[in-house]
C-alpha positions as CSV (number, residue, x, y, z in Angstrom):
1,X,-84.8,106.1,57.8
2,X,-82.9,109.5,57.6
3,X,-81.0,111.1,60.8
4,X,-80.4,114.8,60.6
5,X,-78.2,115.7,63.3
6,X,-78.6,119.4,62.9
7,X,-81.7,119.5,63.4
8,X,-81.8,116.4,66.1
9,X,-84.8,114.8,63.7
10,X,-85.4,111.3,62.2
11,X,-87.2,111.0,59.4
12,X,-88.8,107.5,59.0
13,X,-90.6,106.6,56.0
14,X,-92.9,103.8,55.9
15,X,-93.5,102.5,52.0
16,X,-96.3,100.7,52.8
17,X,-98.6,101.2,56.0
18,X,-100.7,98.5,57.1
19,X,-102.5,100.8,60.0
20,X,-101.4,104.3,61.2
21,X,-103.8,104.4,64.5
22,X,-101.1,101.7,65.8
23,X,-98.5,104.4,65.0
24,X,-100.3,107.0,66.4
25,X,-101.1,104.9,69.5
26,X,-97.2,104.5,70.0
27,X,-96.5,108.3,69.4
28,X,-96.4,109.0,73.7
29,X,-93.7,106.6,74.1
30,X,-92.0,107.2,71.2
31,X,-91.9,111.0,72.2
32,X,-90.3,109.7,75.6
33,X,-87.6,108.2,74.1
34,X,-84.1,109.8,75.4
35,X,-81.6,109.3,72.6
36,X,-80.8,113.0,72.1
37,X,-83.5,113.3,68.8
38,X,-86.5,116.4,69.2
39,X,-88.7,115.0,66.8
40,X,-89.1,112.2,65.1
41,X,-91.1,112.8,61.1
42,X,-93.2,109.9,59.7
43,X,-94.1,110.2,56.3
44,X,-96.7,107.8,54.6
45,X,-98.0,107.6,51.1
46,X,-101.6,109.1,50.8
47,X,-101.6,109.7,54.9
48,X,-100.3,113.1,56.5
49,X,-96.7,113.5,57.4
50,X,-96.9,112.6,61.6
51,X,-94.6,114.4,63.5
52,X,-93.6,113.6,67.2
53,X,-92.0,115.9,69.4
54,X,-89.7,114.5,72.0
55,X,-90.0,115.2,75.4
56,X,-87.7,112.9,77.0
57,X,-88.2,111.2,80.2
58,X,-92.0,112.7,80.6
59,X,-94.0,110.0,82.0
60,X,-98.0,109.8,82.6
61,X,-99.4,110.1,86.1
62,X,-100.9,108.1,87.2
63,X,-104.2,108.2,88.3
């Protein structure tokens, strides 16, 4: 895990990824989070780099 503060990103790298659809899956409330980060960058061997832009405090509708 890497902070950048000037660019308000966390880079997380995950060595050894057992399932990315459960990351993926956890990308909207991860995106909500309100910690003062924009985007989060998750970078797995042999999987595209996932990048989630935070929008804090933007919650679903419900319907």
């Amino acid at each position: 895990m890497r902070y950048e503060p000037a660019q308000k990103t966390v880079y997380v790298y995950c060595h050894h990824p057992q399932d990315p659809e459960n990351l993926l899956s956890a990308a909207d409330a991860i995106a909500r989070l309100d910690i003062g980060v924009e985007r989060f960058i998750i970078t797995m061997p042999t999987v595209m780099d996932v990048v989630i832009e935070c929008q804090p405090n933007q919650y679903k509708e419900s319907q």
